[in-house]
C-alpha positions in Angstrom: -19.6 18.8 4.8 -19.0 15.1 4.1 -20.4 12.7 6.3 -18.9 9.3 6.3 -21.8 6.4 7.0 -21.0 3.7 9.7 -20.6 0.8 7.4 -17.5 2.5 5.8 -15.7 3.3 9.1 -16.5 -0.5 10.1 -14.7 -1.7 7.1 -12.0 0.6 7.7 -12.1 -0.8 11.3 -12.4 -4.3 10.6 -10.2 -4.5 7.3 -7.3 -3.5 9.8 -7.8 -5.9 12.6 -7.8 -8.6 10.4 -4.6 -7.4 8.6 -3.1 -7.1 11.7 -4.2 -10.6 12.9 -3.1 -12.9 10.2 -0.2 -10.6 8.7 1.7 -9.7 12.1 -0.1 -13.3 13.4 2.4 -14.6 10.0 5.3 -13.4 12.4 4.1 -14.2 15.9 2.7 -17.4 15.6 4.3 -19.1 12.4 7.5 -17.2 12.0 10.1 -20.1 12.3 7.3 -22.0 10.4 6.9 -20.0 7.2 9.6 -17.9 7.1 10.0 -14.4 5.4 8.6 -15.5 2.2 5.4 -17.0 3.8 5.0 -13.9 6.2 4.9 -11.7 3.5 2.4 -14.2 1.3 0.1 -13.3 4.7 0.6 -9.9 4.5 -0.5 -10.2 0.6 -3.6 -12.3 0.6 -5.1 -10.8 3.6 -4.7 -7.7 1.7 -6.0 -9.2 -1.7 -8.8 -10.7 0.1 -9.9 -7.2 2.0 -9.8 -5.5 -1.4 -12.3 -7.9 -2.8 -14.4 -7.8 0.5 -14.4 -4.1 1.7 -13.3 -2.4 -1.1 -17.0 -1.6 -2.9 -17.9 -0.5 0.3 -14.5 2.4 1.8 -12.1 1.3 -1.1 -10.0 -1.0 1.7 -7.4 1.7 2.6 -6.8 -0.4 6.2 -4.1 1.9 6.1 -2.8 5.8 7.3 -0.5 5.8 4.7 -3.0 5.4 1.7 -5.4 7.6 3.2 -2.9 10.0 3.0 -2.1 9.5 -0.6 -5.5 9.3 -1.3 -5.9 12.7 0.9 -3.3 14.4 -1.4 -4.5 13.2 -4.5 -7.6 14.8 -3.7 -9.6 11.5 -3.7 -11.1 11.9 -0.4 -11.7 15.1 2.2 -9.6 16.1 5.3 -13.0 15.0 7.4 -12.6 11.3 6.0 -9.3 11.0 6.2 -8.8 11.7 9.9 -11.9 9.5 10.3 -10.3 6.9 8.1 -7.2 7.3 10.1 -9.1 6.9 13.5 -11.0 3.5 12.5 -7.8 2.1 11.1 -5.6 2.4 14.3 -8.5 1.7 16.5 -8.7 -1.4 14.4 -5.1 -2.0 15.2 -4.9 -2.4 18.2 -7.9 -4.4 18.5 -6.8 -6.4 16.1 -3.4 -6.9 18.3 -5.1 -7.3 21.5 -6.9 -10.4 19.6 -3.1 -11.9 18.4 -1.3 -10.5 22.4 -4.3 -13.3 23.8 -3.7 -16.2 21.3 0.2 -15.4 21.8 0.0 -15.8 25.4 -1.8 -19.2 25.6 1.3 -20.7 23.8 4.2 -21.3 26.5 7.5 -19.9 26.2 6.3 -17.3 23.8 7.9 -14.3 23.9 6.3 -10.9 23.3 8.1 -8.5 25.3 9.7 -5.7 22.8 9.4 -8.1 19.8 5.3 -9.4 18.7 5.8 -8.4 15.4 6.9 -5.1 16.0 9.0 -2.7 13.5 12.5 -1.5 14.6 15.7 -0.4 13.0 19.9 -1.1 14.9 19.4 -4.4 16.8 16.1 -4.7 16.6 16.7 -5.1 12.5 17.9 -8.5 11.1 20.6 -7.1 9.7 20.9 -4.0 12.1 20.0 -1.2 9.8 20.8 1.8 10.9 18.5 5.3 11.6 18.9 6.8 8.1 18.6 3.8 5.9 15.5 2.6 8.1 13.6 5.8 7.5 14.6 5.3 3.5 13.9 2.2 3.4 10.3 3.1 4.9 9.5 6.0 2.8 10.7 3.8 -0.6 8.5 0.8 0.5 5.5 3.0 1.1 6.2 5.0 -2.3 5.9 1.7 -3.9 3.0 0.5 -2.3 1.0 3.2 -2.2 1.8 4.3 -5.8 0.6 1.4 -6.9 -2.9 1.3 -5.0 -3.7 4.7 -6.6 -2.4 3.6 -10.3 -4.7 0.6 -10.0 -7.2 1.9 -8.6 -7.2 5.2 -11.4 -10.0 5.5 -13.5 -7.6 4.6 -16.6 -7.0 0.9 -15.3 -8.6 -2.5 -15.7 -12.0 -2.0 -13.4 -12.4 -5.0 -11.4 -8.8 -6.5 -10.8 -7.3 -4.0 -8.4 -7.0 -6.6 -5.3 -4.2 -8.6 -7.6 -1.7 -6.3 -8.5 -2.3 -4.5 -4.7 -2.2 -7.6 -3.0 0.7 -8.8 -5.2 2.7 -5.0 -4.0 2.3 -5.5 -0.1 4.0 -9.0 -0.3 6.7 -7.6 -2.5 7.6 -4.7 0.2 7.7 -7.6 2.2 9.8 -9.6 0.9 12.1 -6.3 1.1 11.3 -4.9 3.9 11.2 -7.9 6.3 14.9 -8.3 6.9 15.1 -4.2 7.0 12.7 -3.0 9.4 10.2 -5.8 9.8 8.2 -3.6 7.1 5.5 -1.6 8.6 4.8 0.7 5.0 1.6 1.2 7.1 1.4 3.5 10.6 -1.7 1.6 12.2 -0.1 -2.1 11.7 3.0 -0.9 13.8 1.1 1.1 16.4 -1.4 -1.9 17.1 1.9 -4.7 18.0 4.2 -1.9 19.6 1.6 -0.9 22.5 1.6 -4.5 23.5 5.6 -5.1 22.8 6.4 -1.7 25.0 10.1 -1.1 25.5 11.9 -0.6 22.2 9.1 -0.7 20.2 7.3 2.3 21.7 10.2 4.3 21.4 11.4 3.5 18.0 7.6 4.1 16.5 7.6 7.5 15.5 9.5 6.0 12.4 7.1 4.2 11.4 4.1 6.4 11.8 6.3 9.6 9.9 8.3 7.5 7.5 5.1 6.0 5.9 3.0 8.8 5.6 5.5 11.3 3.9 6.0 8.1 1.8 2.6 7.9 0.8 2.5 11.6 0.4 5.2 11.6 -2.1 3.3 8.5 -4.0 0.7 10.9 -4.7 2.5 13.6 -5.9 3.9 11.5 -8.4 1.2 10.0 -9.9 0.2 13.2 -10.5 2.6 13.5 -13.2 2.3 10.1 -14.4 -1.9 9.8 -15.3 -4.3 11.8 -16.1 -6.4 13.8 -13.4 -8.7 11.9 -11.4 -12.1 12.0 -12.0 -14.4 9.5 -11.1 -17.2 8.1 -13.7 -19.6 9.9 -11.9 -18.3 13.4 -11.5 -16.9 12.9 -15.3 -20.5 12.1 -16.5 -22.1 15.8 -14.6 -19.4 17.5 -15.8 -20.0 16.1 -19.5 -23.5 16.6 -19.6 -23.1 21.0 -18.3 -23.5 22.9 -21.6 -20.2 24.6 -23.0 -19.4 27.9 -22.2 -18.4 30.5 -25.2 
């Protein structure tokens, strides 16, 4: 069975607690500041950056919901994925714990049921409801995720895949802001929501479920839209095994 080394986990680990930090940061910290459009800009380049950084080394899921695309498009085993999934929220919350002490040494700062947390009725900027929340989440995630495992396929541009993903997350964003806050990505929400409590424990179950059966479907999809996956070095053994009559 497939063992999963350290480093990868780590990156896994790390990639998430910096997402966390500087894309819900974006919201906590600099909200009023930057607005929507620079929030989701934070959310993007942290993600661009990660690719570039962790990506040779666990391909820089930092999040459930690509794992599980990834899972179901038979890139990756069960074992790694629950690993994956482990690191990631661990990550989380470490990464919130960081933002929940920087947050609290600025007076008047309020992080009770809010810090950046997802939500849908009046906790929604334009009080979405239920339904159209968990749409809204699985559409997002489709997007996103679709788009990590097109880029990242063996038919497209090697090298560039930390542009066009990068340039995805800030474009769910940009949607998704208003909407739900956007989580698209179960361990970002789960990190904030522990320290927010109230509301935001309760309403995130939809954001755990909604991205992952979005990511899910994004894999089903590309089935039917590229080629099978093989990677160069599985293509290469099977290449090189003698024809069968």
């Amino acid at each position: 069975m497939e063992t999963t080394e350290t480093r990868t986990l780590l990156s896994e680990f790390l990639g998430t607690l910096l997402l966390v930090f500087f894309g819900v940061g974006a919201v906590v910290l600099a909200g009023e500041y930057i607005g929507t459009f620079g929030i989701a800009l934070s959310f993007g380049f942290v993600m661009l950056a990660m690719v570039y950084a962790i990506g040779p080394i666990s391909g820089s899921h930092i999040n459930p919901s690509v794992t599980m695309g990834m899972l179901v498009a038979r890139r990756i085993t069960l074992r790694t994925a629950v690993e994956y999934w482990i690191a990631q929220v661990l990550g989380a919350i470490v990464g919130a714990a960081v933002l929940f002490l920087v947050a609290k040494q600025i007076p008047g700062l309020r992080t009770s049921e809010s810090f950046g947390s997802n939500g849908w009725g009046d906790r929604s900027a334009v009080h979405l409801n239920t339904g159209g929340a968990f749409v809204v989440e699985i559409v997002l995630t489709f997007a996103f995720v679709f788009v990590v495992l097109s880029v990242t396929h063996k038919v497209a541009a090697v090298g560039f895949a930390g542009l066009p993903i990068g340039l995805a997350l800030g474009m769910v964003h940009l949607v998704g802001i208003p909407l739900t806050g956007t989580s698209v990505n179960p361990a970002r929400s789960i990190g904030p929501a522990l320290f927010a409590g109230g509301a935001a424990i309760t309403q995130l179950w939809m954001f755990i479920v909604a991205p992952l059966i979005g990511g899910a479907i994004a894999a089903l999809v590309h089935r039917y839209t590229h080629p099978p996956y093989a990677p160069a070095a599985v293509a290469d053994e099977a290449a090189a095994q003698p024809e069968k009559d």
